[in-house]
Each structure stands twice: as C-alpha cells, then as structure tokens.
C-alpha positions as MATLAB code, in Angstrom:
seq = 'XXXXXXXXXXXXXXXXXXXXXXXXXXXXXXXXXXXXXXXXXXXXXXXXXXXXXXXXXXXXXXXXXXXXXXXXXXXXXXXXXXXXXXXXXXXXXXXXXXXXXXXXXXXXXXXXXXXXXXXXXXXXXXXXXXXXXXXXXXXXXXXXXXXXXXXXXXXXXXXXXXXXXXXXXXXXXXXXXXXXXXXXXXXXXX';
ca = [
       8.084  -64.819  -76.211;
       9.884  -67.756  -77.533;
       8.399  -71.556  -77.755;
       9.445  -74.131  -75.406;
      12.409  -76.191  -76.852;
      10.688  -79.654  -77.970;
      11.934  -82.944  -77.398;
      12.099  -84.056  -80.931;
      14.319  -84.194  -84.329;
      10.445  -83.069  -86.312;
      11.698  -79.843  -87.256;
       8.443  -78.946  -90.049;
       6.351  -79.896  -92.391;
       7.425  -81.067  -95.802;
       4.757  -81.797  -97.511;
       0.848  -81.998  -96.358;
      -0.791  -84.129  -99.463;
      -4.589  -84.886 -100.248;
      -6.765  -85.807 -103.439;
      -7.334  -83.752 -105.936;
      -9.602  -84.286 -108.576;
      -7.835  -82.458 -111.339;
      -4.179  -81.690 -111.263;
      -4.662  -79.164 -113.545;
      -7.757  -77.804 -111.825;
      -5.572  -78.014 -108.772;
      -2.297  -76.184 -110.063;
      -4.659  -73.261 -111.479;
      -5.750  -72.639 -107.817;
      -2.681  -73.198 -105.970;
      -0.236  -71.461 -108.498;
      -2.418  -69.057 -110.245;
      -5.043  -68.065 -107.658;
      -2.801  -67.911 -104.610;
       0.433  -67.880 -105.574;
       2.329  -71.369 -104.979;
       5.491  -72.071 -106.896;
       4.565  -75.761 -108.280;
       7.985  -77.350 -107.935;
       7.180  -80.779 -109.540;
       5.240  -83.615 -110.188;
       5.841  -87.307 -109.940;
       4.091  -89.826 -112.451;
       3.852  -93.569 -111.640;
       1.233  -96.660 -112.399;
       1.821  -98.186 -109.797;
       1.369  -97.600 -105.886;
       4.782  -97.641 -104.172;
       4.979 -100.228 -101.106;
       2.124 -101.978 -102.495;
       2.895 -102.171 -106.088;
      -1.239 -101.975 -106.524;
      -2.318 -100.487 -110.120;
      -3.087  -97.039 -109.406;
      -1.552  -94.634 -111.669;
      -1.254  -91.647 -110.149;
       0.016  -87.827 -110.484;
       1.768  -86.502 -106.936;
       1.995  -82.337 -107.789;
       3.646  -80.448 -105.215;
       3.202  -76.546 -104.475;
       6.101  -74.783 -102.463;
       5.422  -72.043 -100.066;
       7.601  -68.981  -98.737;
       9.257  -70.966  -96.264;
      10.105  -73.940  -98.178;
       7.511  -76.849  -97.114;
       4.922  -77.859  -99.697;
       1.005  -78.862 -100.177;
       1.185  -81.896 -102.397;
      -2.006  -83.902 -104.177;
      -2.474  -86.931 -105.814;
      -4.503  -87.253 -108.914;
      -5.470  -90.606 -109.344;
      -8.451  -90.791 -110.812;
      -9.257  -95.251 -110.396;
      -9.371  -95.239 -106.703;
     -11.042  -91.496 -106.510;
     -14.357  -91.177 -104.938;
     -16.341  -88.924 -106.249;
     -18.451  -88.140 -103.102;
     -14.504  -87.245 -101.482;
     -14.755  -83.976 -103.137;
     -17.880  -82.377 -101.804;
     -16.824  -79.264  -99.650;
     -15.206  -80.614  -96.089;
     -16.947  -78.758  -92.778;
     -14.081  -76.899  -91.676;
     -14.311  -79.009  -88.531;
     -13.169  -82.074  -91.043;
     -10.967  -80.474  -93.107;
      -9.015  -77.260  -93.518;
      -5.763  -76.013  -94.314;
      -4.262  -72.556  -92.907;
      -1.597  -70.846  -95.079;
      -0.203  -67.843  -92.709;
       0.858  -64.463  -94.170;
       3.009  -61.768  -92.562;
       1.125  -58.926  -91.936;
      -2.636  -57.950  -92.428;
      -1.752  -55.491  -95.604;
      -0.624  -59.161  -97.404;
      -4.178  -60.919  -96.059;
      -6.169  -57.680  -97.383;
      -4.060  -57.740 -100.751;
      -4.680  -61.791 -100.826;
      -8.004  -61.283 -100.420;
      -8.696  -59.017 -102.988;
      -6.682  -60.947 -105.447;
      -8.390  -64.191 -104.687;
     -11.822  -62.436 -105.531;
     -10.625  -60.764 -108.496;
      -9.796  -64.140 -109.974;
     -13.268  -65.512 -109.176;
     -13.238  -67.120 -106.416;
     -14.737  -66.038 -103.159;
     -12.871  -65.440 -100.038;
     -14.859  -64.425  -97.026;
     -13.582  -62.724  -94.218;
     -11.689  -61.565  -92.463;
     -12.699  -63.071  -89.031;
     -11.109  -61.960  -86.045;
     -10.495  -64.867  -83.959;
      -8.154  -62.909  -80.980;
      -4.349  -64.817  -81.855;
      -5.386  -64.533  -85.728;
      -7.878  -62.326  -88.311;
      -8.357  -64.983  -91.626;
     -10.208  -65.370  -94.700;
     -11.193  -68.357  -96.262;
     -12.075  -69.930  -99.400;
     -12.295  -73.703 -100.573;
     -10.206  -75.152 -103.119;
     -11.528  -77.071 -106.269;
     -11.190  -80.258 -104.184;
     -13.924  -79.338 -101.487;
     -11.189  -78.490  -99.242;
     -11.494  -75.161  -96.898;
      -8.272  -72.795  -97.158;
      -7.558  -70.360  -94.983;
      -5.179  -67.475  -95.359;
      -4.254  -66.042  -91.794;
      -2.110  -63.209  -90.021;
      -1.255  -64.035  -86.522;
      -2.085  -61.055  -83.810;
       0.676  -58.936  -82.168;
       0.505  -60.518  -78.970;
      -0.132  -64.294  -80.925;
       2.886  -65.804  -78.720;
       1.745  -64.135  -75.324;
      -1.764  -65.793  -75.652;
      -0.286  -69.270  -76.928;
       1.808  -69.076  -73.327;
      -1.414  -68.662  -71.402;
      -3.068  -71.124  -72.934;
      -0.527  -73.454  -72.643;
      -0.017  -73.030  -68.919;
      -3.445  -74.261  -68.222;
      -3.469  -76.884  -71.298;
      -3.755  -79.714  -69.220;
      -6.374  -79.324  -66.791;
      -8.230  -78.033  -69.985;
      -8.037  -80.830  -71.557;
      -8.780  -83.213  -68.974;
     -11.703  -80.799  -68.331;
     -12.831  -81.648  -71.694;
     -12.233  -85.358  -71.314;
     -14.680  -85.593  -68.791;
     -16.755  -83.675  -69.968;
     -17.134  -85.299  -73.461;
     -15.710  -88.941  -72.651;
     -19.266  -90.672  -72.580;
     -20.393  -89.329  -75.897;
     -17.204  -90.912  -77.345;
     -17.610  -94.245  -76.003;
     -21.172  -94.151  -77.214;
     -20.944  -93.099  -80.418;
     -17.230  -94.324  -81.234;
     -16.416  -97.288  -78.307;
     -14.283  -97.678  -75.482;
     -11.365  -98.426  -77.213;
     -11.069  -96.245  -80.133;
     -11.145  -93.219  -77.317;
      -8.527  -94.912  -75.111;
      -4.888  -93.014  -75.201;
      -3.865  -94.644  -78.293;
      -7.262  -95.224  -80.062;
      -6.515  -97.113  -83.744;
      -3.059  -96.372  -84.101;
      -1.134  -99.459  -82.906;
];
C-alpha cells in the first residue's frame, strides 16, 4: 500500500540535532558503535542569528538514506542535569533497518562493543531494540513488520475520531496542569 500524496514541498529530514556532552564521546557511539558515517563538523564562537558567545561544535552523522543526526557540543550554555537518561516518553530517536537479520546483527554488535541493547520488543507494525546514547538519549534500532503499511491505513482511517476521542478524554488534565491556552490548537507556537 502506498502513502497518501501530502500537500507539502517537506520531502525528509535533514538533520535532527541535540546536545551532546562530548563530541568525541558522541562520534565513538554514533560512528563506531552503530555505524554512522560522520560527514563533518562545523566550529564557531559565536551563535549565528544572535551573535551570543557560545562556541560551539555542530558534528553531523549521515545515515543510509542520506539525512543526518547532528549535535552541538557547547559546553558554556550545557546543563549538566540535560544529560541524565530521557524517559522514552521525552525523548527517543528510532533509526529503522531493513530486515530483522540487520536488527539481530545490530544488536549483537552493539553489545559486543559494550553497550547494552535490550530487546527486541514486538510492538505489531515494528520488533526494536534499544539502547541510550552517551547523552541520556534513548535510541532505538527498528524493522518495520510485513504488513507495516496495511496497519498504518487502518489506523489512519479512524485517526480522527481517535484523536478527538482522546481530546476529550484527556482535555481537563491539560488545562489543569498546563492552562487553557497552551492546549488550545496552536498552544505556544505563535
């Protein structure tokens, strides 16, 4: 089954970029441990836009398909409490693999380097193991399930009333705990 067309010119991702607290650290994991090509880095001391003093290091990883996982190293404005391990509910990034022989292999080789990767978990559309990164940041490795696209469909068809379901049923605990208008269609980002 093929996706619905989508009325936009976003065609992917290039780059998804957090904190690190080590580039080096950081390009050990991402290049050694799971196999990222690191493509570049780009050094400054100052913040572009805002020309605040902030020198920084901006590393990016490339994956199969050409987009990247970038992080900044910059240790003045880091917060050390940032890099405590993110619930997965917070935080998580989900690198996908082509079959379940690559996730099994990934798995193993991830281990053998010391660091552990649980799993897999069978979640129906995908099986995954995860890990966390040296930045506190879960990573997931996933294979999508043969019929992945079939049960995106159904769940798309009823998507709506789903999430207006859901609305309801969680709107008051939002207003409570976060106010009226942060919840409203276009919360904070005006």
């Amino acid at each position: 089954m093929t996706a619905a067309k989508l009325d936009t010119p976003i065609k992917g991702v290039h780059h998804g970029a957090f904190r690190c607290r080590d580039a080096e650290q950081t390009r050990w994991f991402y290049e050694d441990v799971l196999g990222l090509t690191v493509e570049g880095a780009v050094m400054s001391e100052t913040v572009p836009g805002t020309g605040d003093d902030d020198p920084y290091l901006h590393i990016f990883f490339r994956m199969a398909n050409g987009e990247y996982i970038a992080f900044f190293d910059a240790p003045n404005s880091a917060d050390p409490s940032w890099f405590k391990r993110k619930e997965s509910f917070d935080m998580h990034f989900a690198f996908e693999v082509d079959s379940e022989a690559e996730l099994d292999a990934m798995q193993k080789r991830i281990n053998d380097m010391g660091v552990s990767a649980l799993g897999p978990v069978e979640h129906g559309f995908v099986k995954s193991v995860y890990m966390y990164d040296p930045n506190g940041i879960q990573i997931e490795l996933t294979v999508r399930s043969d019929d992945h696209d079939e049960i995106f469909a159904r769940e798309r068809a009823g998507l709506k009333e789903e999430l207006a379901r859901w609305t309801s049923h969680t709107r008051g605990q939002k207003v409570q705990k976060f106010g009226a208008e942060s919840v409203d269609k276009r919360g904070r980002v005006r």
